[in-house]
Structure formats: structure tokens, C-alpha cells
C-alpha positions in Angstrom: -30.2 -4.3 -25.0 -31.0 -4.1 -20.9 -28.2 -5.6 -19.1 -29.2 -6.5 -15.6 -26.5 -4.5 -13.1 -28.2 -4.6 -10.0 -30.2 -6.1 -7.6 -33.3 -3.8 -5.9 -33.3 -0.2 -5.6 -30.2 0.1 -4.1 -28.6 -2.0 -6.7 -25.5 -0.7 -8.8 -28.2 0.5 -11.7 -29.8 2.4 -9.2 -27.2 4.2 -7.3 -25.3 5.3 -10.6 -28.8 6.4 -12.1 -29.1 8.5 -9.2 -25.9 10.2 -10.1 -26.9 10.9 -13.3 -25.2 7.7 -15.2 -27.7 6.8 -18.1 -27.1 2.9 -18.8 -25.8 3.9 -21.7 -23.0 5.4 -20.7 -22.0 3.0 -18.1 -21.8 0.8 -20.7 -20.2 2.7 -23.1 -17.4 3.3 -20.1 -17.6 -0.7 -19.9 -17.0 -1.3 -23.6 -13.6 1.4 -23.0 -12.6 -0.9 -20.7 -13.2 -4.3 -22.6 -11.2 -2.8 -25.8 -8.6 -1.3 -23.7 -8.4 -4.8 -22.0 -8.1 -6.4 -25.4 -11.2 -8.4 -25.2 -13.3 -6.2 -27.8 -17.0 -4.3 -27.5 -18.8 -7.9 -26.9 -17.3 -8.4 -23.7 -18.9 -4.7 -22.4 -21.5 -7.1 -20.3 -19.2 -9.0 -18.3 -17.0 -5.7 -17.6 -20.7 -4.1 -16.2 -21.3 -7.5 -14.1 -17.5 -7.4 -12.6 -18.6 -4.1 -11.6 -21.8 -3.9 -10.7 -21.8 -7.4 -8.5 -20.9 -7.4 -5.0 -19.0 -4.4 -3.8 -15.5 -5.3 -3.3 -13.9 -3.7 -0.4 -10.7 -1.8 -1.4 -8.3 0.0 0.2 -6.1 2.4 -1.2 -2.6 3.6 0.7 -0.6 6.2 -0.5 3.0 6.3 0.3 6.1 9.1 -1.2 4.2 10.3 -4.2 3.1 13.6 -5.4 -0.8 11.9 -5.6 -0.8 12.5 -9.1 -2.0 9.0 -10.2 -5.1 9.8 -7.9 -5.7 13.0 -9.7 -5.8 11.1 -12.9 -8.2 8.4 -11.9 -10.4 11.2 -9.7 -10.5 13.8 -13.0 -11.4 10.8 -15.3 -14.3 11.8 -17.0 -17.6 10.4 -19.0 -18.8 9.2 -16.9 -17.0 10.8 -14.4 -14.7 8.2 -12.0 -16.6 9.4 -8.8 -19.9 9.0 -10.1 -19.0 5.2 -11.5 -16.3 3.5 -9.7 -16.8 4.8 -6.4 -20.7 3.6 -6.1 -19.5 0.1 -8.2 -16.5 -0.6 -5.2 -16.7 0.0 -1.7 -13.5 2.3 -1.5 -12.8 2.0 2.1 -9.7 3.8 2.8 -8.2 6.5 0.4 -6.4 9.3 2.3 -6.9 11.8 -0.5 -11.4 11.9 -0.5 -11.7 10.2 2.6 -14.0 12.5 5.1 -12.2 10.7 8.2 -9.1 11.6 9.6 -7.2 11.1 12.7 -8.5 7.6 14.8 -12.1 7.9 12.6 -9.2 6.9 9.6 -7.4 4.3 11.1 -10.6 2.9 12.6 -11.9 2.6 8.8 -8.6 1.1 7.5 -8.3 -1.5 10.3 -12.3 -2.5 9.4 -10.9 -2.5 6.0 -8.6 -4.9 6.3 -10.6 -7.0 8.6 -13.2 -7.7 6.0 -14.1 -11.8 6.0 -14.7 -11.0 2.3 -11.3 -9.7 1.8 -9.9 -6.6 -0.3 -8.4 -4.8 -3.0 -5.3 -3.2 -2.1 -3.9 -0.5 -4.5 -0.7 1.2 -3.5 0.2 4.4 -4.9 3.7 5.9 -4.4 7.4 4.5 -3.6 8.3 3.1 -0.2 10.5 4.8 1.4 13.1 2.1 3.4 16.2 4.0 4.5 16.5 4.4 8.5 14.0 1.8 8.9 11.1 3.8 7.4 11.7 7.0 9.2 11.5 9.0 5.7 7.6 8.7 5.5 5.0 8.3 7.8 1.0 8.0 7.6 -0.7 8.3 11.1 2.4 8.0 13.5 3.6 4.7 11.3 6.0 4.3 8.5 4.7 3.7 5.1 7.2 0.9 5.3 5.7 -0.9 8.7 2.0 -0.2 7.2 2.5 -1.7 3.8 4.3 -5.2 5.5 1.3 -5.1 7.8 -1.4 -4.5 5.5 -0.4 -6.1 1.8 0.2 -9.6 2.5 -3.4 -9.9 3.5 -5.1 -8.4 0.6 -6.4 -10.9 -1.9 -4.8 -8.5 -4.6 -2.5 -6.1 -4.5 -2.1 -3.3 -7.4 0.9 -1.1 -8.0 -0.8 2.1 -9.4 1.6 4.6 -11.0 5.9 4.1 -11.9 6.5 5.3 -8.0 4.4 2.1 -6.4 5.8 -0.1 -9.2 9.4 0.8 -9.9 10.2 3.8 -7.0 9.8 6.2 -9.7 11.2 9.8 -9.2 11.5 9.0 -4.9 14.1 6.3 -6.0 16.2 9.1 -8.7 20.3 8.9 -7.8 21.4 9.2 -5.2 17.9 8.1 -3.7 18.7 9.1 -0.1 15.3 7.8 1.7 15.8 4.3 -0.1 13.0 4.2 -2.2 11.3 0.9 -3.5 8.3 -0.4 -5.8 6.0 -2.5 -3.9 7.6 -5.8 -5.2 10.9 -4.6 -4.3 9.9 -4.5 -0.8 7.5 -7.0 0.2 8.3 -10.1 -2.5 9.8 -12.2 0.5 6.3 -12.0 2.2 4.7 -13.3 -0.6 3.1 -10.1 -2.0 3.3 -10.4 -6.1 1.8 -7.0 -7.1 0.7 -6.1 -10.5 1.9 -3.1 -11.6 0.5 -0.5 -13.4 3.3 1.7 -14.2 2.9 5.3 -16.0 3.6 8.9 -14.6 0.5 9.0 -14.6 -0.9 5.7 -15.5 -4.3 5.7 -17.9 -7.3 5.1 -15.4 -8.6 3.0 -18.0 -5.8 0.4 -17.2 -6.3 0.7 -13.7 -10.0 -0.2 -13.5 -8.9 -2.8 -16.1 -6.8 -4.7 -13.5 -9.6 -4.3 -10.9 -11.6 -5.8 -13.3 -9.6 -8.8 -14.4 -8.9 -9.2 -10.3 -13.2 -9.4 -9.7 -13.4 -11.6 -12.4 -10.7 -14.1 -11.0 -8.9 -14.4 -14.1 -5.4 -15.1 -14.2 -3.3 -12.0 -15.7 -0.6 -12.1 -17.9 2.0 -10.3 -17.3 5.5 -9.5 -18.3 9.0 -9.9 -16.7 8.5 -6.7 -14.9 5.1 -7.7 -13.6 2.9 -5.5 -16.1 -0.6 -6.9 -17.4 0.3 -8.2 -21.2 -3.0 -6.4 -22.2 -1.8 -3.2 -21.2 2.2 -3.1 -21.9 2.4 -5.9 -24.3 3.7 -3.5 -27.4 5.5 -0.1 -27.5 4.4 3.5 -27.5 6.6 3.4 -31.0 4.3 0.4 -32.3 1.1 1.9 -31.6 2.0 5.5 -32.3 0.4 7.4 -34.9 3.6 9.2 -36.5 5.1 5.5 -37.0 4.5 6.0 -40.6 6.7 9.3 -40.2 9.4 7.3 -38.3 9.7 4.4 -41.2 9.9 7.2 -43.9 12.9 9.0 -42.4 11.0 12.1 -41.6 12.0 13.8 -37.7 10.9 16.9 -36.7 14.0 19.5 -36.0 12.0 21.2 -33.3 9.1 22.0 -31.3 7.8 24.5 -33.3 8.9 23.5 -36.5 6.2 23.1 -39.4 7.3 19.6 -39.5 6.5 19.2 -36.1 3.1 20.6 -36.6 2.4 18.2 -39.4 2.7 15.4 -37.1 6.4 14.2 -38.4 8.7 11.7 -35.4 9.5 13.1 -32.8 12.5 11.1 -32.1 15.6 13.1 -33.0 13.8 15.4 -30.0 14.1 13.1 -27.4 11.1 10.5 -28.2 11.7 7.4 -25.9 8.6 5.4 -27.6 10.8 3.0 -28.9 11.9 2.1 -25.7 9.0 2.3 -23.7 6.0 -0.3 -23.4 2.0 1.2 -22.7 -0.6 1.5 -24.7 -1.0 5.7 -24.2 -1.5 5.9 -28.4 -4.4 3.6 -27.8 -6.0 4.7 -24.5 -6.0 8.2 -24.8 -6.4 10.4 -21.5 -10.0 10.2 -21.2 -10.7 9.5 -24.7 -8.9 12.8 -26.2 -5.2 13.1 -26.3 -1.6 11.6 -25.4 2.0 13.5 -24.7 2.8 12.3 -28.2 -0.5 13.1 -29.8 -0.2 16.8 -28.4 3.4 17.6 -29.6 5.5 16.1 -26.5 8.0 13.2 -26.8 7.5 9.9 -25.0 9.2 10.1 -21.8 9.5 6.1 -21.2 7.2 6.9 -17.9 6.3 3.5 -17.4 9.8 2.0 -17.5 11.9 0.7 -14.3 14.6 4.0 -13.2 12.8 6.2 -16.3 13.9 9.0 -14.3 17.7 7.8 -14.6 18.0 5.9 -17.8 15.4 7.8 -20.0 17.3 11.6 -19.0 17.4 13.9 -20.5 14.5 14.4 -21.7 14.5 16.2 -24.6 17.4 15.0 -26.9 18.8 12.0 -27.6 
């Protein structure tokens, strides 16, 4: 079946084709997405129209973070995350790949954010808020006085990673720059991000939430502002050595021949239990989770993981 997903020859269809994207596997990246968003393979088409319609302009900051979320959406592969999403969006500002630096960058931000049509925002990384700011700065400005200029304009804001949504590792005791999740910071100016928490996060949930947010559909989320169709059942529910876990059988250790015959991980240190994603379901691009290649949950996309979930390897 020929889905229509663009518009002339410089139409979505054609600009991935020139990057060596067969239809086929755009839409087999679009029926990822669907499943992953819990709408099932039939709703592949209206993933590839909220994609392949206008480009929406986004803008992606970057704040105290080690830019590993960006690595993971950047190394996604099949089709590979430069070759798709960044010829379906217009990706206007994104420190990391951005060719412009100096005034050319904050030229491109500030035309960014002065788009009539609006923007994305995506936030990656904690705020840093102790001594007004002082602990991070982008450009001669503090992520902090950026972030309260720029997010209560976007039409949508997404948290990407634990750091945006939760201050992650930046906000760790004794958390001397003050570190906060996007909500935590701007919620008094009216900026309700959804987060998309994970150390990394699985790019397939990210370009979900873009998704949803082109399509204009209201997302369900949970009380700490996660989509529902991402975080709405635990790494323990959806793992594959659940079976192991009901029939009493734990691993002793790493390289144990219990452990290599796939038995729970949870007298090691296993916080699946605890933890809400759907990393069982939406392997890292398609192959493997921590879990699935011998390493405990680590309860990554929980609030103060970094505290609460230590240490890491017993319980």
C-alpha cells in the first residue's frame, strides 16, 4: 500500500528517499512508533502523516547533562534518526549538530523562537538554579534565564532524559548548583512539560511524544507527568524473567549459570519492581535492554533514582 507523505519533489517522501529511506522502512519505523505508543501496526499511516506534514520547527536546549540522551536519539538506527527525523522536523537549534556557533547560533535560536507557527521545545539536562543560575551558562546566559525566556512560548515543551525531568544525577545529595527538572523550575510560568524520563530514555518514546504533540492529541500522563503509553506499567511487569521472579528462582551472581539462563535478577540489585518504562518492550533500537543483557534495572526513569535507587547492585 502507497501512503502519500509528501507533497512535490521536495516533499517528505522525497527528501528521505534521497537519503536512502525506502518507504518501507519509514514505515516500518512508523509502525515502531505506533506499537510503542500503544495504538497497534494500523495506526503506522497517521504516525507517517504527523511526520511527514508540515515541518514543525523545534528547538532543542541543553542544559547540565552529560548529552547522553542526544547520543541515544542521534545513534538510533534503521532507519537511522538523522536520515528520518531530522528531514521530517525542522530542528532549528540543537547545540550538539548545529554547524552555527557564536552570534550565527543565537541568531538561529532567536528566529526559532520567533516562528508565527510556533515550536517544539525539548529540554535536555537539569537546571542548574543555585546563585541565580551562575552554575551553567550557554552563550554568556544561564541555562536558568534561557529556559524562563524561551519555554513559556513554545506550544510544547518536552523533558527528554531523568536530568530535564527529575534533575537526575546534577540534583544527587548534597546537590550544590541546585539542580531542577524543567517542571520544578518553570510550573509558576505556566510551563507543564511532559517528561520523558530514562538515563537514557528510548528514542522511540521521544519521537512518540513529538508525535502525539503534531497530532494535537491530549496525552495521558501520570502524577509525575510521564505519557501513560510509555510509563503506564513496570519494568518488573513487562520483563521477560517475570516468570523466574514468580517461581522463586534469583540469580546469586553475575556470572552465575543461573544468571546466564536468564533467572531474576532481583536479589542483585534489580529495581524493576520499582521502576515504571517500557525498556522490556522498546528495546534499544530493536535489540536489547540492561535487563535483557545481564544488568539489573537501575529505576533510571524514577524522581532522585540516583539517591533512593543506590546502591546499585544489592538490595
Amino acid at each position: 500500500m502507497r501512503i502519500a507523505i509528501g507533497l512535490g519533489k521536495e516533499g517528505a517522501e522525497e527528501r528521505l528517499e534521497k537519503k536512502g529511506v525506502s518507504r518501507r522502512d519509514f514505515l516500518k519505523f512508523c509502525t515502531a512508533v505506533a506499537v510503542t505508543m500503544g495504538m497497534g501496526p494500523v495506526f503506522a499511516p497517521e504516525v507517517a502523516r504527523a511526520l511527514t506534514g508540515k515541518r514543525p520547527s523545534v528547538v532543542y536546549l541543553h542544559n547540565a547533562e552529560c548529552t547522553g540522551c542526544s547520543e541515544a536519539l542521534l545513534r538510533a538506527g534503521q532507519p537511522f534518526i538523522d536520515e528520518l527525523i531530522l528531514d521530517t522536523i525542522s530542528l532549528d537549534y540543537q547545540e550538539t549538530i548545529m554547524a552555527a556557533a557564536g552570534e550565527a547560533a543565537e541568531e538561529a535560536l532567536n528566529k526559532a523562537v520567533e516562528n508565527p507557527d510556533g515550536f517544539i521545545c525539548l529540554v535536555e539536562g537539569a537546571i542548574p538554579t543555585a546563585l541565580n543560575g551562575d552554575y551553567g551558562y550557554v552563550g554568556g546566559h544561564t541555562m536558568l534565564d534561557i529556559c524562563s525566556r524561551i519555554l513559556p512560548k513554545a506550544k510544547a515543551v518536552i523533558a527528554y532524559g531523568t536530568c530535564a525531568a527529575y534533575g537526575g544525577v546534577q540534583a544527587a545529595r548534597p546537590n550544590p548548583t541546585g539542580s531542577k527538572g524543567v517542571n520544578a523550575c518553570f510550573a509558576e510560568q505556566g510551563v507543564k512539560a511532559i517528561n520523558i524520563p530514562g538515563c537514557p530514555p528510548n528514542p522511540l518514546n521521544i519521537v512518540g511524544a513529538v508525535v502525539a504533540c503534531l497530532q494535537g492529541k491530549p496525552v495521558k500522563l501520570d502524577q509525575l507527568g510521564r505519557p501513560l503509553m510509555f510509563y503506564g506499567e513496570s519494568v518488573h511487569d513487562l520483563c521477560e524473567r517475570r516468570k523466574h521472579f514468580d517461581a522463586g528462582e534469583f540469580a546469586p551472581s553475575f556470572d552465575s549459570e543461573e544468571a546466564r539462563k536468564g533467572w531474576c535478577l532481583y536479589d542483585l540489585g534489580c529495581k524493576g519492581p520499582s521502576t515504571m518504562n517500557n525498556c522490556p518492550k522498546a528495546r534499544f533500537n530493536d535489540t536489547n535492554w540492561p535487563v535483557g543483557a545481564g544488568h539489573p534495572c537501575i529505576g533510571c526513569s524514577e524522581p532522585d533514582f540516583w539517591d533512593d535507587m543506590t546502591p546499585f547492585y544489592q538490595n
